[in-house]
N, C-alpha and C positions, 0 to 999 in steps of 0.2 A: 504494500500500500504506500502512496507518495501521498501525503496531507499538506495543506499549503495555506499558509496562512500572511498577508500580504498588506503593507500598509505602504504609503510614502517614501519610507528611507530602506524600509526591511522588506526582504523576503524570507518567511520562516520555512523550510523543508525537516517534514517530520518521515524519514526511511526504515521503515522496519523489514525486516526479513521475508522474501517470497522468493520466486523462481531465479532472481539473480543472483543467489547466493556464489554459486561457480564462478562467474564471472568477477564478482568484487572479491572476491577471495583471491583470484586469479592476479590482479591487480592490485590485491594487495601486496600479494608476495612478489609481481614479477614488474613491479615498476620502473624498473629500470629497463628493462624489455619493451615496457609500454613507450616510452621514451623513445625507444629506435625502430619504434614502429612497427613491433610484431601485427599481423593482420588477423580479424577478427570479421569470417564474411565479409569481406571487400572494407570494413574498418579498423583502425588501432582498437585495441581495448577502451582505452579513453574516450572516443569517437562514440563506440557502440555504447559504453555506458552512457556517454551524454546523451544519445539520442534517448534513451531509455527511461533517464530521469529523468533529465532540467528539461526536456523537446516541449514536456506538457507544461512546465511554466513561463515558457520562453518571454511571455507577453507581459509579468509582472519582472523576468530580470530585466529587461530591455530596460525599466526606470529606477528598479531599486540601487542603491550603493553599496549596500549590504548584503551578504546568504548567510542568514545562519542558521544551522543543520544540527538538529540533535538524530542521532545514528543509534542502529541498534544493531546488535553481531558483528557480522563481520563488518560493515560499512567502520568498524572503530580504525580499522585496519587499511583504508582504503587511503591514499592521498587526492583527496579531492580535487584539489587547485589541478593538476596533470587533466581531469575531463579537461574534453575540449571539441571545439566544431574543427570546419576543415582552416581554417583561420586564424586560431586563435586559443590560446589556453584559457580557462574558467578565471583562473585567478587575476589577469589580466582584464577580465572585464568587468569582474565585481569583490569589492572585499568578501571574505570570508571569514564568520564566526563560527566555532565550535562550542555548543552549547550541552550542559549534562539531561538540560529538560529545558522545553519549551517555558513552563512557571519560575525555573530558576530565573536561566534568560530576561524574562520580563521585570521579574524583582529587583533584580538586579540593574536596570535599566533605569526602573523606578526610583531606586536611590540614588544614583547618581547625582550629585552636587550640579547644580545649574550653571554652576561656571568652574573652570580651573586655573590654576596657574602655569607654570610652563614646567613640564615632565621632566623627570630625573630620569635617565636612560642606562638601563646596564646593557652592552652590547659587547656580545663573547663571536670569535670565528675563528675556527680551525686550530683546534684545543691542541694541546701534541699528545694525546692519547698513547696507552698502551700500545705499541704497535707489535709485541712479540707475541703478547696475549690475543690482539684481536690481528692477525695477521690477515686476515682476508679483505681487513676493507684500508682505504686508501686516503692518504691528506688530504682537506677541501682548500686548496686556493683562493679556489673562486669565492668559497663562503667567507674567506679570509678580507678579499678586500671587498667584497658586500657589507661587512660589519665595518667595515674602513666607510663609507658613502653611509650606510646607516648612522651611525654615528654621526657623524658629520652635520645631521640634519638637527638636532638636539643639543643646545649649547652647555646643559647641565648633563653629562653622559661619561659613563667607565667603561674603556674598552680594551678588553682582556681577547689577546688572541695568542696563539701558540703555548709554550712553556707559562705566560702567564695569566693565563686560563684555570687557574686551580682551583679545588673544589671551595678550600677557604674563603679567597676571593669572592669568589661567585658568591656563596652564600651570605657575606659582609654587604654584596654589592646589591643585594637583590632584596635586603629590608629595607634598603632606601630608595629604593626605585620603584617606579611608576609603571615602564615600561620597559618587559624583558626579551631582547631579540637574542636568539642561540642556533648559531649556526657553526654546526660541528653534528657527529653519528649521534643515535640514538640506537640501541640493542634494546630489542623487545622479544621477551620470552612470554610466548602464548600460553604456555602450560603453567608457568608460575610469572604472570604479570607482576607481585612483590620482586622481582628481580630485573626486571625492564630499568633500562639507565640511560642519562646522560654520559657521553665519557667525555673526562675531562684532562687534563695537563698531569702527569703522574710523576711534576716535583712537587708536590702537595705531599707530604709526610704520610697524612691520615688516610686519604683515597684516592684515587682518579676519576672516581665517576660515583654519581647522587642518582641512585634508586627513588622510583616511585614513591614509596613511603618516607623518604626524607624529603622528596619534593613536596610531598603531601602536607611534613610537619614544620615546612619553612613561617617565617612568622615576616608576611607581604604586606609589612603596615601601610604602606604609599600604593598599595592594588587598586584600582578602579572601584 
């Protein structure tokens, strides 16, 4: 079932679990596949999903600036932004919110402070991770100097890339911030999500990478 709920600025997409499962599953795991275009019936995976989902809201994204999407199964799994038409990736033509519930979301919106002041920025790229323990995946450059231009945009901002990327850091950096960009791996274990991580710079004594349940118990006094 695709539920859609649609005002001015938002479009809500509520995905819960039916005959797509294969294919977001699919996409979950093979996104970097999707990426070079594996074909899917004369589509990328990407392609086919979007026909599949956003095709029937097309009319309300065309105005909104926002999608926010609370997902159920495997959609947790899916990197959304990657749909796309023959043109254009998703996340290119509308922000994206990840929401736990449609009520959270709203509540959430609801309190929001009518005005703000200007954002404190933690902004991390291309952590220097374990690389003998995770030996299969590869430096992000490019996330490197994206957090280089993010940054940049933020006059109040900490930007932690490579070796000074530490868990410490991060965590110092991220109760006084407002707004937290992270671009470096993420490991996610499906079988035990409590062990899913960020990995992080592994001159940090204590760790190199913050698990779910310590992201969980971080204390985001400056959060939205």
């Amino acid at each position: 079932a695709l539920l859609v709920a649609a005002t001015s600025n938002f479009v809500g997409m509520c995905v819960r679990q039916n005959r797509t499962d294969a294919q977001l599953d699919q996409l979950g795991r093979e996104a970097e596949v999707v990426a070079a275009a594996q074909t899917y019936r004369g589509y990328t995976q990407a392609e086919a999903l979007y026909e599949l989902l956003l095709r029937p809201i097309e009319d309300h994204l065309a105005s909104a600036r926002q999608l926010v999407i609370v997902g159920d199964g495997p959609i947790h799994r899916v990197p959304l932004a990657l749909l796309r038409t023959k043109d254009r990736y998703l996340i290119e033509r509308v922000g994206i919110i990840n929401a736990l519930s449609a009520s959270a979301f709203l509540a959430a919106e609801r309190n929001q402070p009518a005005a703000r002041g200007p954002s404190d920025a933690l902004v991390v790229g291309n952590p220097a991770y374990d690389r003998e323990l995770f030996e299969g995946l590869r430096p992000l450059p490019s996330a490197e100097r994206e957090a280089a231009a993010v940054a940049a945009l933020y006059p109040r901002r900490t930007l932690l890339t490579r070796q000074e990327a530490t868990r410490t850091r991060f965590v110092e950096a991220a109760a006084v911030s407002s707004v937290i960009h992270f671009g470096g791996h993420a490991v996610i274990d499906i079988d035990t999500p409590d062990r899913s991580a960020l990995l992080l710079s592994t001159t940090d004594p204590e760790s190199s990478s913050l698990t779910a349940p310590h992201i969980a118990r971080l204390r985001l006094t400056r959060a939205p």
